[in-house]
C-alpha positions in Angstrom: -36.1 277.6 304.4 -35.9 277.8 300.8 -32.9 279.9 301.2 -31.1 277.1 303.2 -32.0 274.5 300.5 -30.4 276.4 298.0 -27.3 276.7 300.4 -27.1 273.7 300.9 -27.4 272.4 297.1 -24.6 275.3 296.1 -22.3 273.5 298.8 -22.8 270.3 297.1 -21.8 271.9 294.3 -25.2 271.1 292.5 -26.1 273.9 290.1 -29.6 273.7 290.1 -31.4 276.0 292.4 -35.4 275.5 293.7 -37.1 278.9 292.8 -40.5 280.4 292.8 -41.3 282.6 290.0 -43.5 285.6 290.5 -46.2 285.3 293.1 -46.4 281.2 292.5 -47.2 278.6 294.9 -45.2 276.2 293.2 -41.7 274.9 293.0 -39.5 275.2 289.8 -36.3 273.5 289.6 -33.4 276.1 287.4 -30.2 275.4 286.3 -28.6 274.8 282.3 -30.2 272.3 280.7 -29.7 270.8 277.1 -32.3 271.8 274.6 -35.8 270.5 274.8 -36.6 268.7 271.2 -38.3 270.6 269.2 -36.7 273.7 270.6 -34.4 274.4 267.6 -32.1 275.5 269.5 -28.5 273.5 269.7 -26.6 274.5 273.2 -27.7 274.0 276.7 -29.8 277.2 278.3 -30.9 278.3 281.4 -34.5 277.1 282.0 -37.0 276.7 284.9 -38.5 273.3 284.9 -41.5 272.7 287.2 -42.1 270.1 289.8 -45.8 271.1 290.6 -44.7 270.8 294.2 -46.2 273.3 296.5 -44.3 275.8 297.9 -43.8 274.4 301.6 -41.8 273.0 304.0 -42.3 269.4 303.0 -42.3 270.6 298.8 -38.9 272.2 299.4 -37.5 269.1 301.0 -39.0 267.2 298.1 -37.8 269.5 295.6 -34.2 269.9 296.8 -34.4 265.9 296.4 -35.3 266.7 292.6 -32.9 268.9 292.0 -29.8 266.3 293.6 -31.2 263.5 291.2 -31.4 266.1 288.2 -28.0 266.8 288.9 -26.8 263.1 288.7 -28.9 262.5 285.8 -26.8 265.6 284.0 -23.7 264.8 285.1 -24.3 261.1 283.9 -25.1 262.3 280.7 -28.6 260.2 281.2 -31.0 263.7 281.4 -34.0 263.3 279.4 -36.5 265.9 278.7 -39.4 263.2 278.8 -39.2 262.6 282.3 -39.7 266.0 283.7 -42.6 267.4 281.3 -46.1 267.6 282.1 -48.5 265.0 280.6 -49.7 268.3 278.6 -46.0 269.0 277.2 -45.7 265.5 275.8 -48.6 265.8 274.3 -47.1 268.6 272.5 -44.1 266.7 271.7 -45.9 263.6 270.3 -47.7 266.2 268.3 -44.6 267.4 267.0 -43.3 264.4 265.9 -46.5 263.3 263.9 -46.0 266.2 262.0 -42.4 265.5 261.1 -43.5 261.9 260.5 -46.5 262.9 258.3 -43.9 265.3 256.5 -41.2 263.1 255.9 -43.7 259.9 254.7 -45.0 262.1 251.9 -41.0 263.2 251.5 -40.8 259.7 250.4 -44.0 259.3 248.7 -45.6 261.2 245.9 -48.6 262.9 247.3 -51.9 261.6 245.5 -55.5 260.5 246.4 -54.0 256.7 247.1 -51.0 258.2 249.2 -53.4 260.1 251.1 -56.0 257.7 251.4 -53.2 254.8 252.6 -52.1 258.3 255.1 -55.4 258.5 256.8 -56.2 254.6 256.6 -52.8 253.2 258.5 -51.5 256.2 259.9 -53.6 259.8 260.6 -56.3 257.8 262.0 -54.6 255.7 264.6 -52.4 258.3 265.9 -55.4 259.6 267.3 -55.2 257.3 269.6 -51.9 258.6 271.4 -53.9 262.0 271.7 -57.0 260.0 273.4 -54.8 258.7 275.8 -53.1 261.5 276.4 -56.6 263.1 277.1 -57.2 260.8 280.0 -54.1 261.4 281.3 -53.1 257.5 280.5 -49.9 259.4 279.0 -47.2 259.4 282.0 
């Protein structure tokens, strides 16, 4: 069945193919994607992105779904990296951007007890909060 899926999205001429790496039980869309931020790398790659879709008849008919939207959204030019991570990737994105916030504010800043002290007051302090709700999973 999963073989006919992926028929059917080559003869659409979709390049994304449903896969299931290893012994999983779960649904991975793969094709070329562009590069996740953060990534440091500039050209689109080959990845595996997963739908945590179980590997059955209904998952493959939801995933080959996924992967004829994925397609539009790339040809459109409208993917977004943001919409297909897990609530526990994002939270590793809006980590990463903190950082290069907190870097660049003390880029434009001279570093001293009142710089830090206005840092942890307005800033370091309520970003905590994004993690929080991340924790609870209020982050989708």
């Amino acid at each position: 069945m999963l073989g006919a899926a992926n028929e059917q999205l080559k003869g659409g001429n979709i390049p994304v193919r449903i896969v299931t790496p290893g012994e999983s039980e779960r649904l991975y869309l793969r094709g070329t994607f562009p590069p996740k931020p953060g990534s440091g790398k500039s050209q689109s790659y080959q990845k595996r992105i997963s739908l945590g879709i179980y590997f059955n008849p209904a998952g493959i008919k939801r995933a080959e779904a996924e992967a004829q939207r994925l397609n539009h959204l790339l040809m459109l030019g409208q993917f977004d990296w943001s919409d297909w991570l897990t609530v526990k990737q994002r939270g590793q994105m809006v980590g990463q951007w903190l950082k290069e916030f907190e870097r660049d504010y003390f880029i434009r800043r001279e570093r001293n007890p009142k710089s830090e002290t206005t840092w942890e007051k307005d800033y370091a302090i309520p970003k905590t909060g994004l993690y929080c709700l991340q924790c609870l999973g209020r982050f989708r």
